[in-house]
MIDRENGU-284609 format. One record per atom (N, C-alpha, C, O): x, y, z; residue in three letters. Coordinates in steps of 0.02 Angstrom, whole numbers, plus 50000, padded with zeros to 5 digits. Layout:
REM residues N
XYZALA...
This chain:
REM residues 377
511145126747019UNK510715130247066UNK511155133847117UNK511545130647152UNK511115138847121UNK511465145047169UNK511095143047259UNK510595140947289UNK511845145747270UNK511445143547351UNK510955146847382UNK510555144247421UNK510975152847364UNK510395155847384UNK509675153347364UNK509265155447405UNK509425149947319UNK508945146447296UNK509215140847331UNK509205142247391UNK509385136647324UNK509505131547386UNK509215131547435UNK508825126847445UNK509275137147488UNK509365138747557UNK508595139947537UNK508205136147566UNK508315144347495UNK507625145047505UNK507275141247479UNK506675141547492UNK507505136847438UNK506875131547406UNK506835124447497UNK506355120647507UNK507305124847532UNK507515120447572UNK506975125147626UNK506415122747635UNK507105129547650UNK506825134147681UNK505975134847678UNK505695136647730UNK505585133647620UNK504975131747611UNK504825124247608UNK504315121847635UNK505235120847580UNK505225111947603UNK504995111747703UNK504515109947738UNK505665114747714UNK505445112747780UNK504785116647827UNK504445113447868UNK504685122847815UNK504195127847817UNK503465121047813UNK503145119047862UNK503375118947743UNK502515116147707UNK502705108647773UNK502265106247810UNK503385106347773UNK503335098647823UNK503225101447914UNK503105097947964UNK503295108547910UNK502985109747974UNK502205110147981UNK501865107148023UNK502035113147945UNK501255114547930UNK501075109547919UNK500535108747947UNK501225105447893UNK500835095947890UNK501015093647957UNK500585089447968UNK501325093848000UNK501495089548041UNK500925095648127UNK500675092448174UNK500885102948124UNK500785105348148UNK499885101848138UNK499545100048186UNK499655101748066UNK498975100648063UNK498915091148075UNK498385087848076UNK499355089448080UNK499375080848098UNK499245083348171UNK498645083248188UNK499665085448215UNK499465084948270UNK498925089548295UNK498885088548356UNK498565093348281UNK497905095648295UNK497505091848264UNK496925093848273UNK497545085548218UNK496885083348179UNK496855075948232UNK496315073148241UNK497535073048265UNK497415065648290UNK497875068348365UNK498215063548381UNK497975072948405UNK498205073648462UNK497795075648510UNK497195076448504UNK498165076648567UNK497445079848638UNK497475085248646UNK497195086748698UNK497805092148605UNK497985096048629UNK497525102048631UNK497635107648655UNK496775098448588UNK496345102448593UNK495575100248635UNK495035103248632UNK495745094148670UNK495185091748697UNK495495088248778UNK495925083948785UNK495225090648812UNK495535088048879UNK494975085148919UNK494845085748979UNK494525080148848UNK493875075548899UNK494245070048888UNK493845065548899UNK494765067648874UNK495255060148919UNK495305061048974UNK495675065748989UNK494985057349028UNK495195059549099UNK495815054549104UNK495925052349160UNK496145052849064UNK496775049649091UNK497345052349058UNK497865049349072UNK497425058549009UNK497845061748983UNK498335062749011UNK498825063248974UNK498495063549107UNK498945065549149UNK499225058749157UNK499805058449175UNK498865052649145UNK499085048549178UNK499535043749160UNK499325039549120UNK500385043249188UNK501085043849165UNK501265035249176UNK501765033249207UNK500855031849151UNK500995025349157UNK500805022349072UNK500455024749028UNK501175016849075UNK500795014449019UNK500165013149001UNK499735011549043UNK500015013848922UNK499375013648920UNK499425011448819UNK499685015348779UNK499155005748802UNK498755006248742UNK499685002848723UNK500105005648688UNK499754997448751UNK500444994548715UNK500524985348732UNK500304982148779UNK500874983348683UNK501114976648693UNK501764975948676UNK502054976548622UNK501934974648731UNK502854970748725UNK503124965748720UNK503194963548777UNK503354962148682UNK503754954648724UNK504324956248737UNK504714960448714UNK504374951648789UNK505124951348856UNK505354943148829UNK505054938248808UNK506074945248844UNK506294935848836UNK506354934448903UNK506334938548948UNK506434928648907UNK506314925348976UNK506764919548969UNK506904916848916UNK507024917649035UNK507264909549031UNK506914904749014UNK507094899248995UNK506034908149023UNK505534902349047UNK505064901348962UNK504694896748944UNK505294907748923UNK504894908848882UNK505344912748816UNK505174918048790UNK505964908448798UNK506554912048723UNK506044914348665UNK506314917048616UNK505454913848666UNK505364916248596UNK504894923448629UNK504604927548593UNK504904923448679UNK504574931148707UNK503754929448748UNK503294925448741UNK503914934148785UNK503184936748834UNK502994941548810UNK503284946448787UNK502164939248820UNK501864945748778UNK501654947348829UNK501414943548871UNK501744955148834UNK501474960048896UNK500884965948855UNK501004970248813UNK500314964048884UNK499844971348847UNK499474973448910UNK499334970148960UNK499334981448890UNK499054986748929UNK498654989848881UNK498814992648829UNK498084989048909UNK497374993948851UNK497254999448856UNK497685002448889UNK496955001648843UNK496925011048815UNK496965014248912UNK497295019348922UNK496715011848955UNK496425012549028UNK497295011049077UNK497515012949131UNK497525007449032UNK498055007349079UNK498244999449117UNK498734998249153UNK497674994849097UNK497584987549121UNK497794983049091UNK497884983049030UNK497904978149129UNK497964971049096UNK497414968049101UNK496994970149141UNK497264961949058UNK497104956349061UNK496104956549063UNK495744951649069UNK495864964449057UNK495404963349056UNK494994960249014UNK495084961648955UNK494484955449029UNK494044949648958UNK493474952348943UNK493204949248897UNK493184956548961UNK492404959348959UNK492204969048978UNK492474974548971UNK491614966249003UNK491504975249012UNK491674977949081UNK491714974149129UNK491764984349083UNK492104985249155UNK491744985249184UNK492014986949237UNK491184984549194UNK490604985849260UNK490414978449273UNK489964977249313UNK490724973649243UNK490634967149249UNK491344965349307UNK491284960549345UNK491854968749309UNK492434967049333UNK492324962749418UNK492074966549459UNK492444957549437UNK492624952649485UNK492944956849529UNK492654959749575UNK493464957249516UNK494034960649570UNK494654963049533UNK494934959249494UNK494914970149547UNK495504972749524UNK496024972249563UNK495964971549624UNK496564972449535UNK497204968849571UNK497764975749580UNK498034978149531UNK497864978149647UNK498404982349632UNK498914982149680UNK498824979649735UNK499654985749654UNK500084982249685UNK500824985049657UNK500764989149611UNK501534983549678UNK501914983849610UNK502134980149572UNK501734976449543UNK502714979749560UNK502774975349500UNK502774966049512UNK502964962049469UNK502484964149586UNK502704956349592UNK501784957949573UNK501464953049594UNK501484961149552UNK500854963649521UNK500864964649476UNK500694959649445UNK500994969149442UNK501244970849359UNK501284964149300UNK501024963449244UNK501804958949348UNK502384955949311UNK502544958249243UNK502214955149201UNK502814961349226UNK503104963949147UNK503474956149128UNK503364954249071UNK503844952449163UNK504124945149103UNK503784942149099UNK503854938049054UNK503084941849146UNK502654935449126UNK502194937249068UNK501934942849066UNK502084933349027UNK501494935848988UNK500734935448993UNK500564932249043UNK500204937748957UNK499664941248967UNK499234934549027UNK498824936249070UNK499464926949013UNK499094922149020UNK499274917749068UNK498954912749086UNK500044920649098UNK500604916449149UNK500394921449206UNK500524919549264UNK500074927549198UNK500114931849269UNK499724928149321UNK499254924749299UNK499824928049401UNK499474926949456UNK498904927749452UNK498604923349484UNK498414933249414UNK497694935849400UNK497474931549358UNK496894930049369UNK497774928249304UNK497594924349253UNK497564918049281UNK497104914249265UNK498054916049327UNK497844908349335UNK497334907349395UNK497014902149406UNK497304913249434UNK496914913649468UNK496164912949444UNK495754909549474UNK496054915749399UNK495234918049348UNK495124910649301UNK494614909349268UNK495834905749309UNK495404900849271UNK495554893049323UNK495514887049308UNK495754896749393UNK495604893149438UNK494804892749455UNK494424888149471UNK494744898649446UNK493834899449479UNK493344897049420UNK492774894949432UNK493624897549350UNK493344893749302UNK493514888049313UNK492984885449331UNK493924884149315UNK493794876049316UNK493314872049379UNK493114866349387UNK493254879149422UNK492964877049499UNK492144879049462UNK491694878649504UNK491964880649405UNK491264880049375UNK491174889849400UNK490574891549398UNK491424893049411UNK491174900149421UNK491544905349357UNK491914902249319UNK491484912649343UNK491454916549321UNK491984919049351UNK492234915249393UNK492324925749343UNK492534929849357UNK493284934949320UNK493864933149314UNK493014940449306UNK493604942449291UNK494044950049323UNK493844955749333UNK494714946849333UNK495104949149371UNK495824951449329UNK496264948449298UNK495644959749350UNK496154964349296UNK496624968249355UNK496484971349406UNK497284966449318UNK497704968249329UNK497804979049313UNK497704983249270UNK498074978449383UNK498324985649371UNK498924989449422UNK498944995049447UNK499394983549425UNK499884984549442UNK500374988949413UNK500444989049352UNK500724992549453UNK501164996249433UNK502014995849472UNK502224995549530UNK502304996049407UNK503194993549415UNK503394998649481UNK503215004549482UNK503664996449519UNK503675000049555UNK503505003249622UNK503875005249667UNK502715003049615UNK502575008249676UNK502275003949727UNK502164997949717UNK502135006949781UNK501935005449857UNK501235008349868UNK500985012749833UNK501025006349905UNK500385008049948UNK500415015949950UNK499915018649975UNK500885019949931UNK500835026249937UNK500595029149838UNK500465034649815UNK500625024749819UNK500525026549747UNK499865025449745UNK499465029849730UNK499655018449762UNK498965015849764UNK498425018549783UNK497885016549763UNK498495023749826UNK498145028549881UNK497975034749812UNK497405035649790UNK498555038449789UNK498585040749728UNK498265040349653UNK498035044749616UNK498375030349643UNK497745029549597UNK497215031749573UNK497055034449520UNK496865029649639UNK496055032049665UNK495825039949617UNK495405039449572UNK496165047249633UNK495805050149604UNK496235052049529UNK495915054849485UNK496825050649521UNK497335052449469UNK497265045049398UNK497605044049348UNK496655041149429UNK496635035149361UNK495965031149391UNK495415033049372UNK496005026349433UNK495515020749450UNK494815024249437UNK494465022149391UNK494575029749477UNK494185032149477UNK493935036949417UNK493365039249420UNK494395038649359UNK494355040349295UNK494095037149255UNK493935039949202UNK494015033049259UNK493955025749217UNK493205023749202UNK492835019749230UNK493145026749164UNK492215024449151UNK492035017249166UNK492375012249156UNK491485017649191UNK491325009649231UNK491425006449245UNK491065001449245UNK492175006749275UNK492485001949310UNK492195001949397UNK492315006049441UNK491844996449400UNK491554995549451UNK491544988549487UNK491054984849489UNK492304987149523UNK492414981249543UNK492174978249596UNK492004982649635UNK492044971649626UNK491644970149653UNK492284970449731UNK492194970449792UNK492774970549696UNK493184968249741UNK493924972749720UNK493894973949660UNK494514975249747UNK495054978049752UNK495454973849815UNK495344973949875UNK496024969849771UNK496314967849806UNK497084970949809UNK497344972549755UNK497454971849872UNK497954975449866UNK498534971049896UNK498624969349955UNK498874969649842UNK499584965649858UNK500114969749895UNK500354975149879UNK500204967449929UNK500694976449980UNK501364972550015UNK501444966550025UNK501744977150028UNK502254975650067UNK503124977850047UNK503464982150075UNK503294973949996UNK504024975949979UNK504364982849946UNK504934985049945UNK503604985349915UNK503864993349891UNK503894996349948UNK504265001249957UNK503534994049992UNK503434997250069UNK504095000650107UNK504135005150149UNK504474997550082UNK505094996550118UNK505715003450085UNK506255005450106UNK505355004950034UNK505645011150032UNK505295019550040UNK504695021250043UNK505735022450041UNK505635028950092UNK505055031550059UNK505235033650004UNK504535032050067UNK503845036950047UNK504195042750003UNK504155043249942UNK504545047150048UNK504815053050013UNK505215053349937UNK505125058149900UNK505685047149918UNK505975047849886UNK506105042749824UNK506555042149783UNK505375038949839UNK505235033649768UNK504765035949704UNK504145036049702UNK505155037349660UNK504925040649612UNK504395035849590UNK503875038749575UNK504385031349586UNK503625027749561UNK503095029149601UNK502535027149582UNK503155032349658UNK502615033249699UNK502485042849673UNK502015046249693UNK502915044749635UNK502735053149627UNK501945053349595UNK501505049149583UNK502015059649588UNK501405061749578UNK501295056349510UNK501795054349481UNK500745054549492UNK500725051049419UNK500375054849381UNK500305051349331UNK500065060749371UNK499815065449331UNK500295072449336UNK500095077749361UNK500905071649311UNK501365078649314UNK501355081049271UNK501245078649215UNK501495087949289UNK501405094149236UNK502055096149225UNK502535094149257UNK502055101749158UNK502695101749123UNK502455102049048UNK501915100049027UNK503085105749004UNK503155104548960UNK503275096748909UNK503025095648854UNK503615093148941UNK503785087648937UNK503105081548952UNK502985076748915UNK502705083449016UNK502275078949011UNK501745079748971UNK501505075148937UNK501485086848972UNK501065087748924UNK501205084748838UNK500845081048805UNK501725087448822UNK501955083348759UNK501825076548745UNK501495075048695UNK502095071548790UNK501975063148776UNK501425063848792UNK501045061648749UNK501085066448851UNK500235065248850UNK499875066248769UNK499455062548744UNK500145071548744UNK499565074048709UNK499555075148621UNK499135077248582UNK500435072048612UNK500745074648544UNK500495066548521UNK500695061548549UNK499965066748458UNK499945062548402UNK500665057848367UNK500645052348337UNK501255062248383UNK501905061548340UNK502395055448394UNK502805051148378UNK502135057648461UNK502445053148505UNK501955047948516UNK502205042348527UNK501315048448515UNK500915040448507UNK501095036748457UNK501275030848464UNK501065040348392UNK501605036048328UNK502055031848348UNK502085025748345UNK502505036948374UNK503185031048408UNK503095025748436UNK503285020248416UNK502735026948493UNK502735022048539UNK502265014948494UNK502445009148505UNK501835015948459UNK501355011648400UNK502055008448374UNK502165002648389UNK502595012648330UNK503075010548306UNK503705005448308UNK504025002248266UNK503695006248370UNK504275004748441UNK504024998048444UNK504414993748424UNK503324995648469UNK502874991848467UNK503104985948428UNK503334980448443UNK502914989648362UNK502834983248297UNK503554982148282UNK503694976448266UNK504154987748285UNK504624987348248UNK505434983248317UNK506024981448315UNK505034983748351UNK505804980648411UNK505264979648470UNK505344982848521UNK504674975248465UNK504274972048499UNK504744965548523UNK504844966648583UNK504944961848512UNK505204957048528UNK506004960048534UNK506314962148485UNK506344959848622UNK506974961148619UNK507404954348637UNK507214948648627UNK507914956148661UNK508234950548663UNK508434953748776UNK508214958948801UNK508814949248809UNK508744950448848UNK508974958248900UNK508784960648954UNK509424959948851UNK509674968648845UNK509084972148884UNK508944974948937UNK508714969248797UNK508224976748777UNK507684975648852UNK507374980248878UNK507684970448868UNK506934967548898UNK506924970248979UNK506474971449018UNK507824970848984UNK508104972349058UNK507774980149058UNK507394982349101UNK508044983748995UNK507984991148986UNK507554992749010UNK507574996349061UNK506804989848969UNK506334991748978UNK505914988549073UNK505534991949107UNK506154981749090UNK505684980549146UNK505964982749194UNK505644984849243UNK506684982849192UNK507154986349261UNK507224978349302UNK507364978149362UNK507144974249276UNK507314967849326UNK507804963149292UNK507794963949231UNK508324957449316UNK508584954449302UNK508634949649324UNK508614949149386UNK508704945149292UNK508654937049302UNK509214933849339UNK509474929249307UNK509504935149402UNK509874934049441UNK509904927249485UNK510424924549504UNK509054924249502UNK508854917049515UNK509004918649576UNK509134924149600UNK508974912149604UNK508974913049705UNK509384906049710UNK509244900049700UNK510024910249733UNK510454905149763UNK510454900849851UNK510794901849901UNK510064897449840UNK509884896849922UNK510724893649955UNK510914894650012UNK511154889549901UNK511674888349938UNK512114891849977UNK512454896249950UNK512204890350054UNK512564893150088UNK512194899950133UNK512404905050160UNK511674897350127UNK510994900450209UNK511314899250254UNK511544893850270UNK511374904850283UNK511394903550364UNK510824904650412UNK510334907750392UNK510844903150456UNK510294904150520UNK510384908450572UNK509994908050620UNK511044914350569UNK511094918650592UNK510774924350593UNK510604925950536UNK510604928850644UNK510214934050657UNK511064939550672UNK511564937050697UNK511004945450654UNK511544950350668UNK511044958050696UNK511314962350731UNK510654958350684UNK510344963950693UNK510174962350769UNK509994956550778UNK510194966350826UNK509804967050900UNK509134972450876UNK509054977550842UNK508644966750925UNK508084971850905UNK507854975250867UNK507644980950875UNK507874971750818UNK508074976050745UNK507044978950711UNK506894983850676UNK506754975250731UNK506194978050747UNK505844984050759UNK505464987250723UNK506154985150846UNK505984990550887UNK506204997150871UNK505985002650890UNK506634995850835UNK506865005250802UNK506365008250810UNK505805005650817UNK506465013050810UNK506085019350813UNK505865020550732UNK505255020450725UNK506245021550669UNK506015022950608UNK505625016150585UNK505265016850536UNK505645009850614UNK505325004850597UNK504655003950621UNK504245002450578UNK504395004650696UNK503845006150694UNK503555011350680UNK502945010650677UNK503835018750663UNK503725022850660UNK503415023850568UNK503145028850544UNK503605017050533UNK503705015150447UNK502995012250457UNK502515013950423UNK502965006450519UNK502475002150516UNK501745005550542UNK501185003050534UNK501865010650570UNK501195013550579UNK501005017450524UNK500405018850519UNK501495019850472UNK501125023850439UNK500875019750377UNK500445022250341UNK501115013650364UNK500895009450322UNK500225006150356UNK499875003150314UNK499985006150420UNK499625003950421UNK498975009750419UNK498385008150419UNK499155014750419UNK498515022650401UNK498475021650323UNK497925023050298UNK498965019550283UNK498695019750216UNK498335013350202UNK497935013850155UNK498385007150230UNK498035002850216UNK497295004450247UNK496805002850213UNK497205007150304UNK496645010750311UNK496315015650264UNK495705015850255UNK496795019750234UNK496295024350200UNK496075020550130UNK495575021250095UNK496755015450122UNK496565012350048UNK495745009150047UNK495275010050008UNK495805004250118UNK494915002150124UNK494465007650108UNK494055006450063UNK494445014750140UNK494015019250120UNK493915021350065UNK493335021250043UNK494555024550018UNK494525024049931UNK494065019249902UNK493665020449857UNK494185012349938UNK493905005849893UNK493025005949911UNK492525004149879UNK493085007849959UNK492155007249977UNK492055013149956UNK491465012649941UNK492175017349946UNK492015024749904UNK491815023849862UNK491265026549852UNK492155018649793UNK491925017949748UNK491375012849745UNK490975011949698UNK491415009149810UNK490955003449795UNK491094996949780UNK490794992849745UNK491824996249829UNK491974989749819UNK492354988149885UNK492524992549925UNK492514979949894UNK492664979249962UNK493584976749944UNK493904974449897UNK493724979350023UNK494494978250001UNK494584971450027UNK494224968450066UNK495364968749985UNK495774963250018UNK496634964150016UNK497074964749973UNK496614963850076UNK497264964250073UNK497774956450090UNK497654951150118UNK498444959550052UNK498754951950046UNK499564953750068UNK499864957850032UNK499874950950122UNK500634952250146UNK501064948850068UNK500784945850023UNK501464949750071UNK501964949850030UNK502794946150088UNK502964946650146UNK503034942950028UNK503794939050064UNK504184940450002UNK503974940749944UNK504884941250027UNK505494940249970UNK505444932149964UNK505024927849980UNK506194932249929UNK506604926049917UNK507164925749932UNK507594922449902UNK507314931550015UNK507984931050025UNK508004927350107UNK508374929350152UNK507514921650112UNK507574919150164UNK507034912450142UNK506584912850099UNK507194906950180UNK506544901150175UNK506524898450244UNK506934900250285UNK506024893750261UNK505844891650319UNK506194883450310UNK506064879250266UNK506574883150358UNK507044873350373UNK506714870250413UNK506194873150429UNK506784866750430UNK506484862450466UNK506794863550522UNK506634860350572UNK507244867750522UNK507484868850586UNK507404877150638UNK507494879550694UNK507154878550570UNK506824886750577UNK507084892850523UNK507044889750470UNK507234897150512UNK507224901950452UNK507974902350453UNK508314903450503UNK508174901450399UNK508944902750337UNK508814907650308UNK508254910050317UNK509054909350285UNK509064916050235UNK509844918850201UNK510334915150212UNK509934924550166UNK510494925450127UNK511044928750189UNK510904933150230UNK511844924350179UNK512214926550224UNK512364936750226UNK512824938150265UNK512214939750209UNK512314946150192UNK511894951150149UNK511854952550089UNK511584953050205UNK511184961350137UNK511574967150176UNK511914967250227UNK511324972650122UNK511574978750139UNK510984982350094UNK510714980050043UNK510904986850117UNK510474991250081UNK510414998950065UNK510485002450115UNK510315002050012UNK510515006949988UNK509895012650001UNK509295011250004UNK510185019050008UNK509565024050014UNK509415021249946UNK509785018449905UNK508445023449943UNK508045027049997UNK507715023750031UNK507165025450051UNK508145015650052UNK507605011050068UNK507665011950146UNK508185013850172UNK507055010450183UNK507045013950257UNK507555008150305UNK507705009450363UNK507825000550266UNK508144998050279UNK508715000050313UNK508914998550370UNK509085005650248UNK509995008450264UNK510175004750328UNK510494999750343UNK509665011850378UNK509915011650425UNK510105005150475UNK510545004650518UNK509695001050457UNK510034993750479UNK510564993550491UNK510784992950548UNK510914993950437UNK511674990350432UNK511564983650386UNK511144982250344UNK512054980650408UNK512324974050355UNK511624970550405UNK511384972450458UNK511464964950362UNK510974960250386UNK510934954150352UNK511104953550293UNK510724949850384UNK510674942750362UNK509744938350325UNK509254938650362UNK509704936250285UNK509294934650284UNK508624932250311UNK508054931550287UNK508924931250372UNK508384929350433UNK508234935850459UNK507674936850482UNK508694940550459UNK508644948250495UNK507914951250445UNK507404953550471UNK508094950350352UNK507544951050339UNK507014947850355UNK506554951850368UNK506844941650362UNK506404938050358UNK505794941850428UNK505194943050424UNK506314942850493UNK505984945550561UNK505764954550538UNK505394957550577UNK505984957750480UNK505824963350479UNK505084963150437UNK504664967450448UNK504954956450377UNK504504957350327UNK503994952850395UNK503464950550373UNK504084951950442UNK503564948050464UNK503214952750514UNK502664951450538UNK503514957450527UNK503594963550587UNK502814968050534UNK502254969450553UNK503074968850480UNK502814972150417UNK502234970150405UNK501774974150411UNK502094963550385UNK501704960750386UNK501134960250461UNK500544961750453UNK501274958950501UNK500934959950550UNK500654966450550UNK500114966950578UNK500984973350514UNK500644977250528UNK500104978850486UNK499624981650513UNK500084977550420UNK499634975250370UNK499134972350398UNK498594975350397UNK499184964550438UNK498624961750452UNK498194963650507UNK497644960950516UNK498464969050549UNK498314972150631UNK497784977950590UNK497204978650611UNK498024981750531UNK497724986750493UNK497174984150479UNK496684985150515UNK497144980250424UNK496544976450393UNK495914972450431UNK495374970350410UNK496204972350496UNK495764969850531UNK495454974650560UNK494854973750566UNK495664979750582UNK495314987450606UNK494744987950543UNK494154988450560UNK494854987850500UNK494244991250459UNK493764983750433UNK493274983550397UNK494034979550460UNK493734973950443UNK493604972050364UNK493034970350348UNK494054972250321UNK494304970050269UNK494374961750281UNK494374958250332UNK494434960150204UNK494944952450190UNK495664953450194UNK496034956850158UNK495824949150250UNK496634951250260UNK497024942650246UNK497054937750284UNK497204943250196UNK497624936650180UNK498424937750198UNK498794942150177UNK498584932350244UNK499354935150243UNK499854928350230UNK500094924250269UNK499884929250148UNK500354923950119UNK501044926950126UNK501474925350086UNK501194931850181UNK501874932350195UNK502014923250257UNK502534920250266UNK501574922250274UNK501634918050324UNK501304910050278UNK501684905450267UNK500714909850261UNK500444905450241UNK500654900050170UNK500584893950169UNK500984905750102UNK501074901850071UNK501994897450067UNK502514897950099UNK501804894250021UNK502314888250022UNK502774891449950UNK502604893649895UNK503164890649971UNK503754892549888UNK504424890549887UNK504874893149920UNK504504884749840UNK505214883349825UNK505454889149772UNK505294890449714UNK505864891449815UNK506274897449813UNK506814897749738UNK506914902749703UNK507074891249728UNK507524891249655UNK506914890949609UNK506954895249565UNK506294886849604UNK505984887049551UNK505234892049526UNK504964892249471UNK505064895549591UNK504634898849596UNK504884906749601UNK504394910249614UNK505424910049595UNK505584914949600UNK506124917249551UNK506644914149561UNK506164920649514UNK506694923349462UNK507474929149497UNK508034930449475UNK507104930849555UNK507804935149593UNK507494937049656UNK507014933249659UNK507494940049698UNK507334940149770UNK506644940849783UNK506334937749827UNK506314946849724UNK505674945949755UNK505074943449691UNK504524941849714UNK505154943049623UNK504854943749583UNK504784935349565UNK505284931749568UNK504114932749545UNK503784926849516UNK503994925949446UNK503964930149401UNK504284917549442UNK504294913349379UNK503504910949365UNK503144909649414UNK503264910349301UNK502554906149307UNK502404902549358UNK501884904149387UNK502744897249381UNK502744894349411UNK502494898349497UNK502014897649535UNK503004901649497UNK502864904649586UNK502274907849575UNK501894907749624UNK501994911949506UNK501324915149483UNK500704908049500UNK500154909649523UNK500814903149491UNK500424899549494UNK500304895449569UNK499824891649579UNK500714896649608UNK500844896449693UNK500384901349720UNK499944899749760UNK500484907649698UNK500044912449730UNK499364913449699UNK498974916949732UNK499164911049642UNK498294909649612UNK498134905249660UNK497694907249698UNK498424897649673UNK498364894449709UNK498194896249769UNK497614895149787UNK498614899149812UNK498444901349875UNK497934905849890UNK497624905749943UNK497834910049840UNK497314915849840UNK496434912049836UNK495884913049862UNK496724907549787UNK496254900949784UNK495844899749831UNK495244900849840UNK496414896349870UNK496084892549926UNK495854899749984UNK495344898550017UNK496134905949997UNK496074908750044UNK495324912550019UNK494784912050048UNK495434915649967UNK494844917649952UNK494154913449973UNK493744915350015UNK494124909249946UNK493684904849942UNK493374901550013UNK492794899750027UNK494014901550055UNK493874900050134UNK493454907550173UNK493134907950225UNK493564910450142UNK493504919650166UNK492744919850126UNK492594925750115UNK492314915850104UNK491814917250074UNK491774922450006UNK491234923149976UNK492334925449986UNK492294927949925UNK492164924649861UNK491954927549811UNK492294918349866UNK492274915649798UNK491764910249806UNK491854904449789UNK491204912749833UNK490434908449845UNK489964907049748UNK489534910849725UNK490184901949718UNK489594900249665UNK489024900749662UNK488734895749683UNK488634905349640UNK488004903849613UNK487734898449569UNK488084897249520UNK487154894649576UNK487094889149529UNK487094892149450UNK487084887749407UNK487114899049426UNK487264899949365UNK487974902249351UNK488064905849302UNK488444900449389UNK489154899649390UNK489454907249398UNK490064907449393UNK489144913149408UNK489424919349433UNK489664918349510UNK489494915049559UNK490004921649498UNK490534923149594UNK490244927049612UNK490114931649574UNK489924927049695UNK489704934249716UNK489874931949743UNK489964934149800UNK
């Protein structure tokens, strides 16, 4: 065979595998129907992963349904309360049944009530993403009509609004987004990816969650403070007021749709409470874009007085609009080596500290009132 026949028998080969693949993606892609109202929306959606874990070598199963959620059991207009937040929300290592929402939902079942509570945390973002949700997904979402939106807040907080890409727009435009939104050929993959390197080893698991299993060394806390006034800055209250306008507007989003907010403070694991008063890690430093930098070097206790500064402003917010304001930055209890995997993120275990606490707070807060036919209102 002469090359010239070559080149053209090759030349129509590839020609007829474009035209099949051109009519694959107009017969199973979006590129001709734009009634998905979540087509823009640049988060996961419609996947299951397992992560290895210290806690769990043969893998965590992580799933997200067509909507973008975890853990939902029923119909969405039935939904209890939605959970949003970032990733000490998300959890990507825990699996579908170890998350905070899960032990929480079969806390309220063993207490004889109902309720189901879906996750829709996202890796990543802050109260400035959450605000974003609302019309770019939550509110897309055919009948999702929660009784309740609770908002885990605080540590994404801490970096700069302007320059945390998990907080960008989450419906972006482009060549590029339109494509993964809408190409049949790249849902394949990701289906593929799925079944075929579903289970990684701890590499792959880092790749994909962005966290690492680093643990919390409490040996060698000190009880030193290095920061003066480290509070009163000017960019710190100036951080803390504007976090406290989005927890305001977040209540308004949430009664918009028809549901009531709760909000919940948030703590690291780079400080604990002694009996003699707060330890924490001898040395941080912190890197743009976190509104920290400017600190300087700091000590664990330095954090501890900044997340409580934070927190206060959370709970000063929530009480203006008269929300549920839980603040397990102060209230709950956590052994720090066994309840925490690295500074800020939950082992099952610490997941099951904060169901617990939510537990009891909820429930004191009149949210989690039984009906004698075992529904929560």
């Amino acid at each position: 065979m002469g090359l010239r026949r070559i080149v053209r028998v090759a030349g129509i080969n590839l020609a007829l595998i474009g035209v099949g693949l051109l009519l694959f993606e107009l017969a199973f892609g979006g590129w001709l129907d734009d009634s998905d109202p979540l087509l823009g929306f640049a988060k996961p959606r419609n996947v299951q992963w397992s992560f290895s874990a210290p806690w769990a070598p043969d893998g965590t199963v992580y799933t997200r349904d067509s909507n973008g959620l975890r853990g939902v059991d029923g119909p969405l207009d039935t939904v209890f309360m939605l959970t949003m937040g970032g990733s000490t929300t998300d959890q990507r290592y825990l699996s579908d049944d170890a998350t905070w929402q899960e032990q929480l939902q079969r806390r309220i079942e063993a207490d004889g009530g109902t309720a189901d509570i879906v996750n829709a945390g996202i890796d990543g973002q802050s109260s400035v993403g959450h605000i974003k949700n609302f019309p770019q997904w939550i509110t897309r979402i055919e009948d999702l009509k929660p009784r309740f939106i609770l908002f885990y807040v605080g540590i994404n907080d801490f970096y700069a609004p302007d320059t945390n890409a998990f907080d960008g727009d989450l419906a972006k435009t482009g060549i590029g987004r339109r494509i993964r939104d809408r190409s049949a050929l790249v849902a394949l993959g990701r289906v593929l990816e799925s079944v075929l390197r579903g289970s990684t080893d701890e590499t792959g698991a880092e790749r994909r969650a962005g966290h690492a299993f680093n643990g919390v060394h409490t040996a060698g806390y000190v009880d030193q403070r290095v920061l003066e006034q480290c509070c009163n800055q000017a960019f710190l209250v100036t951080s803390f007021a504007a976090l406290g306008e989005r927890i305001v507007r977040l209540a308004e989003l949430s009664r918009g749709m028809g549901a009531e907010p709760i909000f919940v403070t948030q703590r690291s694991a780079l400080w604990m409470r002694h009996a003699d008063g707060i330890v924490g890690a001898p040395g941080l430093r912190y890197a743009s874009p976190s509104i920290l930098t400017d600190l300087g070097a700091m000590t664990g206790v330095d954090r501890h007085d900044v997340e409580k500064a934070q927190a206060r402003a959370v709970m000063e917010a929530c009480a203006t609009v008269k929300a549920v304001c839980l603040d397990l930055f102060a209230d709950a209890a956590f052994e720090l080596q066994r309840d925490f995997y690295d500074a800020f993120h939950n082992t099952p275990a610490g997941a099951q500290v904060v169901a617990d606490y939510l537990f009891g707070a909820l429930r004191e807060n009149g949210v989690l009132e039984i009906t004698p036919d075992g529904a929560v209102e």
